[in-house]
SERO-4910 file (N, C-alpha, C, O; in steps of 0.05 Angstrom, whole numbers):
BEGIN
 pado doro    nc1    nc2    nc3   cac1   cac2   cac3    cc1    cc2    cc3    oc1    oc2    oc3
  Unk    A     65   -181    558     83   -191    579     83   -221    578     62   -233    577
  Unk    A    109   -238    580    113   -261    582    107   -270    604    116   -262    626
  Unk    A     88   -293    600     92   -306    624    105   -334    638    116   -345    619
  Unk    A    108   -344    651    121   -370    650    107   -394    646     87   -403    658
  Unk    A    120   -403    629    107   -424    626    103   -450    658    118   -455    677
  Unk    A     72   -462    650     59   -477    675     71   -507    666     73   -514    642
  Unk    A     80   -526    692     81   -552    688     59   -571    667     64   -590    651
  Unk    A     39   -560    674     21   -571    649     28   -573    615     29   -591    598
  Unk    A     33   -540    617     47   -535    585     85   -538    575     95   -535    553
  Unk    A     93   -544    594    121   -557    595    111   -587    584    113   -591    559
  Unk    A    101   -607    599     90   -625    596     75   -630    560     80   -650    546
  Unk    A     60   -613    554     43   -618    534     60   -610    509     54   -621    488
  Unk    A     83   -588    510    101   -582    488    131   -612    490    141   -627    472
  Unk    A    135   -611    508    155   -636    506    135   -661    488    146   -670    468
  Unk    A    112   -670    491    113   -688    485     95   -686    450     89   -705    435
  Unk    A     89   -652    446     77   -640    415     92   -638    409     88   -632    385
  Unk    A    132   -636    415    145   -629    391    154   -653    382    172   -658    366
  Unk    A    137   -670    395    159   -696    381    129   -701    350    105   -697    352
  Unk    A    141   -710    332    127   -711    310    114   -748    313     93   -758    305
  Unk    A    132   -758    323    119   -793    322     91   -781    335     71   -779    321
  Unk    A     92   -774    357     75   -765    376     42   -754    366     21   -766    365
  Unk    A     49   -729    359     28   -713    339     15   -727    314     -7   -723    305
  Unk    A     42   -751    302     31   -758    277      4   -785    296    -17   -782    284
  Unk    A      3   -797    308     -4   -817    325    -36   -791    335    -56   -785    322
  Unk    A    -31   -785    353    -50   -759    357    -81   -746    338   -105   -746    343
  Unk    A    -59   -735    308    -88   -742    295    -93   -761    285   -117   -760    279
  Unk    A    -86   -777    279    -88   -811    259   -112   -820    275   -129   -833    264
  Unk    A   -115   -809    317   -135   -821    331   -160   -806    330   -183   -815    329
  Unk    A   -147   -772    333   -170   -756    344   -180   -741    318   -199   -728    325
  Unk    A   -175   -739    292   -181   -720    274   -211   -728    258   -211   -749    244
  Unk    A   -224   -719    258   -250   -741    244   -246   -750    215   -237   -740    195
  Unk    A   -255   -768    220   -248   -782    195   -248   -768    174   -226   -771    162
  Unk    A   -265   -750    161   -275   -735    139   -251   -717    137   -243   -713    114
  Unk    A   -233   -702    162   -208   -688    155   -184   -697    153   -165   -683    145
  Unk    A   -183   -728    161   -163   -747    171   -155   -752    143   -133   -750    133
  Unk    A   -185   -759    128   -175   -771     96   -160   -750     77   -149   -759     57
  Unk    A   -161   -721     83   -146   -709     60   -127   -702     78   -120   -679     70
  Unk    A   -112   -709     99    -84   -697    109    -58   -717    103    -57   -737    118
  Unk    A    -41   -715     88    -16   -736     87     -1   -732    108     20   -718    108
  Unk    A    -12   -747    132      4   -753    160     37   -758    157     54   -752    173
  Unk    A     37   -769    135     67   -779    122     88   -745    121    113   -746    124
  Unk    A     74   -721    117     87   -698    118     83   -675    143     83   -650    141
  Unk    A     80   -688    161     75   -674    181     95   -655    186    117   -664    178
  Unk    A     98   -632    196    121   -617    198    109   -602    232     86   -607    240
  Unk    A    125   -590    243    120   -572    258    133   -538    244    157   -535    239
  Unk    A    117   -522    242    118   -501    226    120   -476    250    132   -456    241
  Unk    A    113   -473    274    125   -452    293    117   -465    325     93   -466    329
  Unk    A    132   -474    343    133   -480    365    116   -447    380     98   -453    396
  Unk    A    117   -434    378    119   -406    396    102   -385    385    107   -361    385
  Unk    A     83   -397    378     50   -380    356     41   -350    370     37   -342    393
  Unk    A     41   -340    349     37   -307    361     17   -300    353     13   -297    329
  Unk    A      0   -296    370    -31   -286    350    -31   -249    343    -12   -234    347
  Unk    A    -54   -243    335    -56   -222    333    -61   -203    355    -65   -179    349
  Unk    A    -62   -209    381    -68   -184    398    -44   -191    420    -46   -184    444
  Unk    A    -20   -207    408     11   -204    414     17   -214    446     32   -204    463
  Unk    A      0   -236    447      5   -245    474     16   -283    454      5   -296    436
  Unk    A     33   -285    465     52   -308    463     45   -337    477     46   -344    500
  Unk    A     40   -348    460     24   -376    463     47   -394    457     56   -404    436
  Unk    A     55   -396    488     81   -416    487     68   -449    486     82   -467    476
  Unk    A     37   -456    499     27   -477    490      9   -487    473     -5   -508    475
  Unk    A     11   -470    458     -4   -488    430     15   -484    411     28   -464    410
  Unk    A     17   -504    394     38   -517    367     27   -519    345      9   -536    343
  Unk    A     33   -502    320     17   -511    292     41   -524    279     65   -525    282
  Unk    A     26   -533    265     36   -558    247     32   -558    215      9   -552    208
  Unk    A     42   -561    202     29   -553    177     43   -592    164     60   -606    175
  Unk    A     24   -600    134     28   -619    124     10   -614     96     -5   -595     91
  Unk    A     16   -636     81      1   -637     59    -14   -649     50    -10   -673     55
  Unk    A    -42   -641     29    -53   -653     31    -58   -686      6    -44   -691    -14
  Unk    A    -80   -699     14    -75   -726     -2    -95   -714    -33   -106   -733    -43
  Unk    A    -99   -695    -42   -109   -694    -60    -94   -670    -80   -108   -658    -97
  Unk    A    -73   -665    -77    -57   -660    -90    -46   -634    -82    -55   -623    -61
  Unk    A    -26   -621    -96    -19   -573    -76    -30   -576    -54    -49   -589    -46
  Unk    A    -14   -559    -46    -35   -550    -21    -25   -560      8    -14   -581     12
  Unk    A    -29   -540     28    -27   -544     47    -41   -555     73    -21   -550     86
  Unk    A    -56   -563     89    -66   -556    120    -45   -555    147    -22   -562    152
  Unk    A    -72   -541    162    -55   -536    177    -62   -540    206    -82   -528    214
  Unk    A    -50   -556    221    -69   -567    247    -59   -553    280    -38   -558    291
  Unk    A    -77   -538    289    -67   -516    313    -81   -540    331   -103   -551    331
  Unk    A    -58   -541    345    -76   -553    367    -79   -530    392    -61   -514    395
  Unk    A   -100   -530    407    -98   -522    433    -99   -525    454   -123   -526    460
  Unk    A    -82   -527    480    -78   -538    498    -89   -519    515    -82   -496    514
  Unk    A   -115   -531    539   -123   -519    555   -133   -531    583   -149   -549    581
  Unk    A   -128   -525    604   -137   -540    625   -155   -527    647   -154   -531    671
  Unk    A   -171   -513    635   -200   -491    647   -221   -482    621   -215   -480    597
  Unk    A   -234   -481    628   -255   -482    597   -259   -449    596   -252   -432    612
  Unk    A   -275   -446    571   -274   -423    575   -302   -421    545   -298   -434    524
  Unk    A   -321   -408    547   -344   -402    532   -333   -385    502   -344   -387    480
  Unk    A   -317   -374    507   -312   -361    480   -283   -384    468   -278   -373    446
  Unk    A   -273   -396    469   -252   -421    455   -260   -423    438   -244   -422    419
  Unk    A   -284   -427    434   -288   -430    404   -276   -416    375   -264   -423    354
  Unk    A   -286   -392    388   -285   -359    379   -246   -361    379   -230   -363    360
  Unk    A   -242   -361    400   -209   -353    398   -199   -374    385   -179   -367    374
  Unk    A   -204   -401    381   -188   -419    365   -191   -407    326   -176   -405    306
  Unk    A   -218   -401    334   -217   -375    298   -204   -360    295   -200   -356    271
  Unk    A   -189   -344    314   -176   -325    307   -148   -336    306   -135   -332    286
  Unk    A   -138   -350    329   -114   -363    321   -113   -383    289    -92   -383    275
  Unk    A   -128   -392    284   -134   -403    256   -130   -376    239   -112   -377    223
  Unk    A   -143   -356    240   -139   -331    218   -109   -326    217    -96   -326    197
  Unk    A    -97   -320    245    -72   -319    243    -47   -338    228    -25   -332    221
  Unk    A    -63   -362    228    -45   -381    212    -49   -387    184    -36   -402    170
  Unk    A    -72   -368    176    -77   -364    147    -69   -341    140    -70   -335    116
  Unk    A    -59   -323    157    -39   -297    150    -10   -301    148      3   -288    132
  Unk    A      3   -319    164     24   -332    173     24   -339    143     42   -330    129
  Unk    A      4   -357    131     16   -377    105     19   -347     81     40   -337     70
  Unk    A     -7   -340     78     -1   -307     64     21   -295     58     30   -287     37
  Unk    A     33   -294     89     56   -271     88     78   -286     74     98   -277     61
  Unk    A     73   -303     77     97   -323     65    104   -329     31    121   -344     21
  Unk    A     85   -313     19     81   -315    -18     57   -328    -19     45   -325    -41
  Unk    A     44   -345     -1     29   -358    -23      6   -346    -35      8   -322    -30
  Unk    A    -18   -350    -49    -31   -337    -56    -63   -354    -50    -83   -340    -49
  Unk    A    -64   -380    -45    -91   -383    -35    -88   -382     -5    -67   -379      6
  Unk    A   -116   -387     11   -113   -394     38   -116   -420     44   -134   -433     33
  Unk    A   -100   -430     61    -95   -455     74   -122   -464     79   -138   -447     73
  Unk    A   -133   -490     89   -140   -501    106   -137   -497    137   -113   -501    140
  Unk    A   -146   -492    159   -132   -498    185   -151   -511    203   -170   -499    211
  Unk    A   -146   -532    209   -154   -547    223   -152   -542    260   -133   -552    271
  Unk    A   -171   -528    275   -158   -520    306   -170   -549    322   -193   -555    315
  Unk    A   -159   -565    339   -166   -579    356   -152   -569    387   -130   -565    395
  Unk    A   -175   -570    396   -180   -566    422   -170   -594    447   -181   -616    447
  Unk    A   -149   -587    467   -135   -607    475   -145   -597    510   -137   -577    521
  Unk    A   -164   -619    520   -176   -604    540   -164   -620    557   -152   -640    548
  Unk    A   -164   -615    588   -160   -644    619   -163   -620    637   -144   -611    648
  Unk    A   -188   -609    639   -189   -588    661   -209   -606    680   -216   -628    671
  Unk    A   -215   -600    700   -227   -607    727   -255   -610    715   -266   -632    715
  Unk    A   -266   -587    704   -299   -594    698   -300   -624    676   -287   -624    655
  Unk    A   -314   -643    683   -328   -655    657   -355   -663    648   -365   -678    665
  Unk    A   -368   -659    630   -349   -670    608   -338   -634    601   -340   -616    618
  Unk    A   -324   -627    567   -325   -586    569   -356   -581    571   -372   -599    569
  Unk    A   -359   -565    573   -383   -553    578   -391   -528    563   -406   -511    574
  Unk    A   -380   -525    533   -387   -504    524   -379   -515    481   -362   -527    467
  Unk    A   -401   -504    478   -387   -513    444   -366   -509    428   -354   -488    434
  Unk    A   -360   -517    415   -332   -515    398   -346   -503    371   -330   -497    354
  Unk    A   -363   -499    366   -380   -491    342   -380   -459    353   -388   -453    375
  Unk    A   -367   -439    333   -355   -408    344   -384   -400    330   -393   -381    344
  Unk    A   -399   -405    314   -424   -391    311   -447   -392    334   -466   -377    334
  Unk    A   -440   -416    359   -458   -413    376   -454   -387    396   -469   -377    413
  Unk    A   -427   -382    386   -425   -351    409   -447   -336    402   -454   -321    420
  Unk    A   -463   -335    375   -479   -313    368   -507   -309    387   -518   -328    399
  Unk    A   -516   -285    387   -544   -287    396   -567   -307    379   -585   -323    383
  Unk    A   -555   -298    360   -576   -313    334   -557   -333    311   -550   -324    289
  Unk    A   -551   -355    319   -528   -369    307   -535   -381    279   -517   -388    263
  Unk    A   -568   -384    271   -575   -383    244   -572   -367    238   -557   -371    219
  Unk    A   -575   -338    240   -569   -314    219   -539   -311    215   -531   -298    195
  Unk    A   -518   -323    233   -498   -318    235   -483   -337    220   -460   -329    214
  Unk    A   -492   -363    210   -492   -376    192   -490   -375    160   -476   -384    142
  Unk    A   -519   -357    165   -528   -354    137   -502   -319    119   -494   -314     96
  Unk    A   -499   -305    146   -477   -286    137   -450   -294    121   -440   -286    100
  Unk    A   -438   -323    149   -408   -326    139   -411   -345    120   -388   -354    116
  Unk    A   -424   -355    108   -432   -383     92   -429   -371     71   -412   -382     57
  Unk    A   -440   -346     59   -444   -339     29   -424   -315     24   -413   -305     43
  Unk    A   -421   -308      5   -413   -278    -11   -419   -259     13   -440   -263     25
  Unk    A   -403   -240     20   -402   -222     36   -418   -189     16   -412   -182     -7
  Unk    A   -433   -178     28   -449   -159     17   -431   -147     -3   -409   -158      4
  Unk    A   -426   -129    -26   -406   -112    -49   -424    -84    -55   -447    -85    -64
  Unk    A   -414    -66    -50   -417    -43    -68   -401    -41    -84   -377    -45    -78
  Unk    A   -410    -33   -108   -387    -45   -129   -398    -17   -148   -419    -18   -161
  Unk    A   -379     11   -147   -389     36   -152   -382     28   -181   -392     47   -193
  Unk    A   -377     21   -190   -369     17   -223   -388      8   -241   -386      7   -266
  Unk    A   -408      1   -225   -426    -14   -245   -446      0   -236   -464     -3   -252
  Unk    A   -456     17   -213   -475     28   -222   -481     54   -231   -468     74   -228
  Unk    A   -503     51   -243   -505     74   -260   -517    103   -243   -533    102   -224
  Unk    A   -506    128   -253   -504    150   -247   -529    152   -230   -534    155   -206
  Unk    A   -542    149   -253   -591    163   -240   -579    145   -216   -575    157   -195
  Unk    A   -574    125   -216   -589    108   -191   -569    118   -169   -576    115   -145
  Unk    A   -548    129   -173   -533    143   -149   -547    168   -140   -555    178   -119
  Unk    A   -545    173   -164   -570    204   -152   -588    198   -133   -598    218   -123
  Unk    A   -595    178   -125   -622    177   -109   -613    162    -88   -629    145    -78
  Unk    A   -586    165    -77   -581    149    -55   -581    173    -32   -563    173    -15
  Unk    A   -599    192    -32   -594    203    -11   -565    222      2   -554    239    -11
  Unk    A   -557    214     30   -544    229     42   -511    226     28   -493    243     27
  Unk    A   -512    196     16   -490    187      7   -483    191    -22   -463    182    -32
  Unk    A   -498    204    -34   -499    202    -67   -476    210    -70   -460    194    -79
  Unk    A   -466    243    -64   -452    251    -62   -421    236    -67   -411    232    -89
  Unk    A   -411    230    -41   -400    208    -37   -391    188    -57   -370    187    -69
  Unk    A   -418    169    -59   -409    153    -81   -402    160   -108   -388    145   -122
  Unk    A   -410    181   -115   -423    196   -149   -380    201   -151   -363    192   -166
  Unk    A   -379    219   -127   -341    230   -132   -316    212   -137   -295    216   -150
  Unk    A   -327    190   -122   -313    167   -116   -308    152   -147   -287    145   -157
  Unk    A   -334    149   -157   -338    131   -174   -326    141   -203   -323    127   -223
  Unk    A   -321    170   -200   -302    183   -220   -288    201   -212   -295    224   -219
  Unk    A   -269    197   -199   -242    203   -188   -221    209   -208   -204    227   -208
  Unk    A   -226    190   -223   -202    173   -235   -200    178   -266   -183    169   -281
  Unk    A   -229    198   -276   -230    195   -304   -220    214   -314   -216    230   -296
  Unk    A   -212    223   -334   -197    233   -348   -192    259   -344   -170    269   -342
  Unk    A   -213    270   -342   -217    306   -329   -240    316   -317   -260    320   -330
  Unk    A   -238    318   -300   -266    320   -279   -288    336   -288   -311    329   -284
  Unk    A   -281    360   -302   -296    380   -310   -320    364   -319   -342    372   -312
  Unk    A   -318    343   -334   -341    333   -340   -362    326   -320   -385    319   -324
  Unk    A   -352    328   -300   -367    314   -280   -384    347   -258   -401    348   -240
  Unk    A   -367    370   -275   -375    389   -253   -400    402   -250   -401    421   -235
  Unk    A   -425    392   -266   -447    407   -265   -457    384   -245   -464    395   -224
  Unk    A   -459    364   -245   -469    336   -227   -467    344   -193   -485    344   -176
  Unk    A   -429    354   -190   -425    349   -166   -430    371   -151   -428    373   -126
  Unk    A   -440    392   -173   -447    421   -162   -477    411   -155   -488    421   -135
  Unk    A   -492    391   -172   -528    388   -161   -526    368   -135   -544    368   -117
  Unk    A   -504    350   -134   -512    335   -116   -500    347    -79   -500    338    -56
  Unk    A   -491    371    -91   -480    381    -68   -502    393    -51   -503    395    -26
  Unk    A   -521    402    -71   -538    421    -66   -563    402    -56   -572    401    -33
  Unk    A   -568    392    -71   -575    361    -63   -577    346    -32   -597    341    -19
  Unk    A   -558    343    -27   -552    326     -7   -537    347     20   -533    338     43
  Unk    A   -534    366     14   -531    386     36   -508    374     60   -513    375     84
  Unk    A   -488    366     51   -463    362     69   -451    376     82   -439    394     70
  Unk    A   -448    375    116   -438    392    131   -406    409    124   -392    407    103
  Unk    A   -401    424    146   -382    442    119   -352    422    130   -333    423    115
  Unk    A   -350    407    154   -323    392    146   -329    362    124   -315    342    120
  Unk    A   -349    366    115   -355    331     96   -348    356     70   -333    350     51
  Unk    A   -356    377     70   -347    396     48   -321    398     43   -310    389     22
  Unk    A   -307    412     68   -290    405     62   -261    391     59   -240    401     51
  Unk    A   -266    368     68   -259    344     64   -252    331     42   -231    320     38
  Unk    A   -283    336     20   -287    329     -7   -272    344    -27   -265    337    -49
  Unk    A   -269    369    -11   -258    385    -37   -227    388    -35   -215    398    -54
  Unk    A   -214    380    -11   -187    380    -14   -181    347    -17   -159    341     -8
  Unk    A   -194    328    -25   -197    304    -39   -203    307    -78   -196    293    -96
  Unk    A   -213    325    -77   -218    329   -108   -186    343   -127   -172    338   -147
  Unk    A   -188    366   -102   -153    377   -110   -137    363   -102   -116    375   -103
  Unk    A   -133    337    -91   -108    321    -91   -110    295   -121    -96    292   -141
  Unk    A   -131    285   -111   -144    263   -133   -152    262   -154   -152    242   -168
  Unk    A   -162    290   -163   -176    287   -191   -155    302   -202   -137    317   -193
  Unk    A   -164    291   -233   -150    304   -260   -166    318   -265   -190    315   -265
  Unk    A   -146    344   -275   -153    376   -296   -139    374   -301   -121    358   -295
  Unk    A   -147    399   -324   -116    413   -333   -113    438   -320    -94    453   -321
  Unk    A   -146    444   -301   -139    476   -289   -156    470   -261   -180    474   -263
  Unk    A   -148    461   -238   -149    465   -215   -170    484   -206   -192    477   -196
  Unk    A   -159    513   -211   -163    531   -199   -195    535   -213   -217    534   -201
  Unk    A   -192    541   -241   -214    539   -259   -246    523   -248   -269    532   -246
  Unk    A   -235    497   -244   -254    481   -233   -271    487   -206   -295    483   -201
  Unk    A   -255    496   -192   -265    500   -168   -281    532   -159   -300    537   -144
  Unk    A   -264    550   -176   -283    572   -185   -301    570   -195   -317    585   -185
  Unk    A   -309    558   -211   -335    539   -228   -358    530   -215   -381    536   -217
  Unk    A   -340    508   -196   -360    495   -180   -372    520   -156   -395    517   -147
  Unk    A   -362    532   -151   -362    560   -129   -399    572   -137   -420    578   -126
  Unk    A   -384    571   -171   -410    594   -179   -441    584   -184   -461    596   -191
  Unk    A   -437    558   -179   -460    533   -179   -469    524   -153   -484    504   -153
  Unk    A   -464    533   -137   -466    531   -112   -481    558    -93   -482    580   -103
  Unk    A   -491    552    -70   -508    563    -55   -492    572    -27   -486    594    -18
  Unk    A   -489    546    -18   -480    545     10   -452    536     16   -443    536     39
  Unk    A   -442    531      2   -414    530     -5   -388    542    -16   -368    530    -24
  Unk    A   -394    571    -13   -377    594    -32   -359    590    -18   -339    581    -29
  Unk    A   -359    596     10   -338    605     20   -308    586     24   -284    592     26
  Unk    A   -325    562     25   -305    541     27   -296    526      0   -279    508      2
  Unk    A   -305    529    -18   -293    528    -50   -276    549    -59   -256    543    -71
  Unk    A   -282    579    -53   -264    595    -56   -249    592    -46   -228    591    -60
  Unk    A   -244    588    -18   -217    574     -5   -199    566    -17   -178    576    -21
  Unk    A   -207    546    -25   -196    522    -40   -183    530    -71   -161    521    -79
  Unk    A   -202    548    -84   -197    562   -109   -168    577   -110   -153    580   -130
  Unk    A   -164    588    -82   -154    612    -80   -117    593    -70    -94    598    -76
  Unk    A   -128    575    -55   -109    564    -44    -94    550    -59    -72    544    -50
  Unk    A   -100    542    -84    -84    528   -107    -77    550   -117    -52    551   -118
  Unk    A    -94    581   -130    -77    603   -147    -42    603   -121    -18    603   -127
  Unk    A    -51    603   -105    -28    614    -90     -9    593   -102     10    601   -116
  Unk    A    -15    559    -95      3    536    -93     15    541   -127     40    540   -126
  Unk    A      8    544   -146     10    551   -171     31    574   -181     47    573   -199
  Unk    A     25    596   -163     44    619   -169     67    607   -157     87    608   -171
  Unk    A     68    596   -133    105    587   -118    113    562   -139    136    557   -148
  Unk    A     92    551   -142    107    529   -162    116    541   -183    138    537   -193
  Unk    A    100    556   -191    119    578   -226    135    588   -217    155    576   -223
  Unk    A    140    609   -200    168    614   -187    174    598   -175    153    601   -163
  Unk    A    186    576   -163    204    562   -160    214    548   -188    236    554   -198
  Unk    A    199    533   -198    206    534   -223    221    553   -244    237    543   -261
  Unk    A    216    577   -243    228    601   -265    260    593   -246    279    584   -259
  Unk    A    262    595   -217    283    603   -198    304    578   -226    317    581   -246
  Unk    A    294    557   -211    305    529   -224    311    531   -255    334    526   -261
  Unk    A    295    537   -276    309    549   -298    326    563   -299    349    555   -303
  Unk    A    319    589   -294    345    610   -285    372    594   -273    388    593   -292
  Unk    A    379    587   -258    400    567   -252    408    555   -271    430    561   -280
  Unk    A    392    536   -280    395    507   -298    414    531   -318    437    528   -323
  Unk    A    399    550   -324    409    555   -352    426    571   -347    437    580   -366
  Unk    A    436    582   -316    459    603   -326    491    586   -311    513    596   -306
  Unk    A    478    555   -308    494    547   -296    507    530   -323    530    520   -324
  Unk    A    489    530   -342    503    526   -377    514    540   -394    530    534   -411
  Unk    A    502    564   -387    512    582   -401    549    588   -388    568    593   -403
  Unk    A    550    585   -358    575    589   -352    586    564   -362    594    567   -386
  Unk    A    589    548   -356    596    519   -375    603    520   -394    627    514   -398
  Unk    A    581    531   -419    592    539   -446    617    563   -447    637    560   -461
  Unk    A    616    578   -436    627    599   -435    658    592   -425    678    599   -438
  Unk    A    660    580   -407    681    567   -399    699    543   -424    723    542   -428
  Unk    A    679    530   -433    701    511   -445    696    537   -475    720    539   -481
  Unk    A    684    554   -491    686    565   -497    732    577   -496    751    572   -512
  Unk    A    728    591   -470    749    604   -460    778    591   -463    799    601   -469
  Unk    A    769    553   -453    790    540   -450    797    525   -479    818    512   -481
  Unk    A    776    529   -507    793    526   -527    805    549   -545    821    546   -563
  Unk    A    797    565   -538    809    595   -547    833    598   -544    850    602   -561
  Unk    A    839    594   -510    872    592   -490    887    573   -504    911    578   -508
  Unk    A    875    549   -512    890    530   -527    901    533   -555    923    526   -564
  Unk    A    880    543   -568    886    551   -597    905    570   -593    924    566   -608
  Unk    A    907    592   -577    927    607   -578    953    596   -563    975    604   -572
  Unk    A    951    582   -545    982    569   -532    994    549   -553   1017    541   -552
  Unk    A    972    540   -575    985    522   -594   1000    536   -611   1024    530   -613
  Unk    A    990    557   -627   1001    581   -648   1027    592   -635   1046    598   -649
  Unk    A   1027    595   -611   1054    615   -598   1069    596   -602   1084    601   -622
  Unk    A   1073    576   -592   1088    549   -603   1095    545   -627   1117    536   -632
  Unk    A   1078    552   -645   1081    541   -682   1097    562   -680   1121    558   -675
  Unk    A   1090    585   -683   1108    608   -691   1143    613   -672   1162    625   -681
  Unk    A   1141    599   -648   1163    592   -640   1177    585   -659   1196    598   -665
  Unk    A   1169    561   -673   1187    548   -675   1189    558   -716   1196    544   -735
  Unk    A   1183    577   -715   1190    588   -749   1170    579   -769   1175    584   -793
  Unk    A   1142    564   -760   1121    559   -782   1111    577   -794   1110    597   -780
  Unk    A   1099    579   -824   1091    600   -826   1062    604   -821   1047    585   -818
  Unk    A   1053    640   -818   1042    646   -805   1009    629   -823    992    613   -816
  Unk    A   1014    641   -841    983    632   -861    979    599   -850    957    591   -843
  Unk    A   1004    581   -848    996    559   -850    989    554   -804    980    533   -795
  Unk    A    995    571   -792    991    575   -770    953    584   -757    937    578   -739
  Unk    A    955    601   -778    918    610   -788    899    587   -783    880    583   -768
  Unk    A    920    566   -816    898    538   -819    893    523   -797    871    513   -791
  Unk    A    917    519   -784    917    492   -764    903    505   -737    893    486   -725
  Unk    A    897    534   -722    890    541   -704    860    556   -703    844    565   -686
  Unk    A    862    551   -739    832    572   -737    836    610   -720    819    627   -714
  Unk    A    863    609   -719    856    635   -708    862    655   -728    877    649   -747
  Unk    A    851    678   -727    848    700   -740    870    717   -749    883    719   -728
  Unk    A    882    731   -767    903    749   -772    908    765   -750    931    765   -740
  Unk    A    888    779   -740    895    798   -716    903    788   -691    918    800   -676
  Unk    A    884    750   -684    892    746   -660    923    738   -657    937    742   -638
  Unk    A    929    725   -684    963    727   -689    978    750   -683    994    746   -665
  Unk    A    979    778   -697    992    794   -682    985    802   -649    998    814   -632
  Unk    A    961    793   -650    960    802   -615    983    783   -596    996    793   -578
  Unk    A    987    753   -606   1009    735   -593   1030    746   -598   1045    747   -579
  Unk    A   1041    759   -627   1065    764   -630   1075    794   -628   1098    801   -635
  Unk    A   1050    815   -615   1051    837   -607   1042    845   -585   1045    870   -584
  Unk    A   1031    835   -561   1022    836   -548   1029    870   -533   1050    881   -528
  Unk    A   1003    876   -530   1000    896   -517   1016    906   -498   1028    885   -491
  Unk    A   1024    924   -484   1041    932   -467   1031    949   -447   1046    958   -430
***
């Protein structure tokens, strides 16, 4: 829901859309260390009317986008206008920043921006009273540090090796199917996924879950085969592999009949085709000959030019009664 905009933020957008304004603004307030790679000289205003992600409409804050002094490249400076403080600002000036690195995204580019958020305070309390540093929201703001600072954790199923999946427990499973989905014909894989089933003892909707994931995802050349297979390697799982077994013979037979249906057609809808122009050069050859012979040609040389037969000739020039 919109709301109206406050004299405050009337006030603070009249005088952010003017660019003399803003360019003057950071040249004072930006710290030096970000001041030096921004070319103030390209200042732009890039959306008056910033929409973040949870779709409430931020008629007073203005991003700005410009370029930088060390060559490509963009930043991008959000300011935020606020006149009541608030303990999490920090935190929400991040997310409006994420949004303006999706904003540049959506747009083609392919690295992420810079974004610079400054905080534009004149509320009643002074001095603010709460940090601009979004890691102090944490309980524990060193560990929270040490998370967003580096490489984000990777399971990376491609590189590891089979044994060592085997021994992941509740998940082996899981990872082991995942990690060959994709290879050429599963069968190779079906004595494994029959031990780790047995193995790891998965409830019967993680069962079957997996196995109408295997019949959409994996390559065979026999569906049905496979899963009968895996059925007979199994303990606690018959009933819901046969399922599955049974439910592709079915999907298999409508697909061959529908298919035969679709042949049948295809081909008798050629065969009438053939048969037809068949018909309509026959009619021709003979409406040409009645013609020749109209007009006194002789018959032998009527033969050559029509291809038609001695008899079909007297049938034109005798026709039945």
């Amino acid at each position: 829901m919109k709301t109206s905009p406050t004299p405050h933020d009337l006030l603070f957008k009249k005088f952010f859309s003017d660019i003399t304004v803003v360019t003057d603004f950071l040249a004072i307030h930006l710290p030096l260390a970000l001041r030096e790679k921004c070319d103030l000289d390209t200042l732009a205003v890039t959306d008056g009317s910033f929409v973040t992600s949870d779709m409430r409409n931020r008629r007073s804050d203005i991003l700005y986008r410009l370029q930088t002094t060390a060559g490509p490249g963009y930043i991008y400076c959000l300011i935020e206008h606020q006149s009541s403080a608030d303990a999490q600002m920090a935190f929400r000036l991040l997310r409006y920043s994420m949004d303006a690195m999706q904003l540049h995204i959506d747009q083609g580019n392919k690295q992420l921006p810079l974004v610079i958020p400054l905080l534009f305070y004149h509320g009643r309390q002074s001095p603010y009273p709460y940090s601009t540093r979004w890691l102090d929201g944490f309980a524990h703001p060193a560990v929270a540090q040490v998370l967003y600072s580096q490489a984000f954790p990777l399971v990376d199923l491609t590189v590891i090796p089979d044994e060592e999946i085997k021994t992941h427990r509740k998940v082996a499973l899981l990872e082991y199917v995942q990690k060959h989905i994709r290879e050429r014909d599963i069968n190779v894989r079906l004595r494994d996924i029959a031990f780790l089933l047995e193995l790891t003892q998965p409830n019967k909707e993680q069962v079957t879950c997996l196995l109408h994931y295997l019949a959409q995802e994996a390559n065979t050349l026999d569906s049905e085969a496979f899963f009968r297979n895996l059925g007979q390697r199994t303990t606690g799982y018959k009933e819901e592999i046969m399922t599955i077994a049974e439910q592709l013979e079915q999907k298999g037979r409508r697909i061959g009949l529908q298919e035969g249906r679709q042949e049948g057609r295809q081909e008798g809808r050629q065969e009438g085709r053939q048969e037809g122009r068949q018909e309509g050069l026959q009619k021709g050859r003979r409406d040409i000959a009645r013609n020749l012979l109209a007009l006194g040609l002789d018959r032998v040389m009527v033969e050559r030019a029509t291809s038609l037969s001695r008899a079909e000739l007297d049938d034109l020039t005798n026709p039945a009664v």
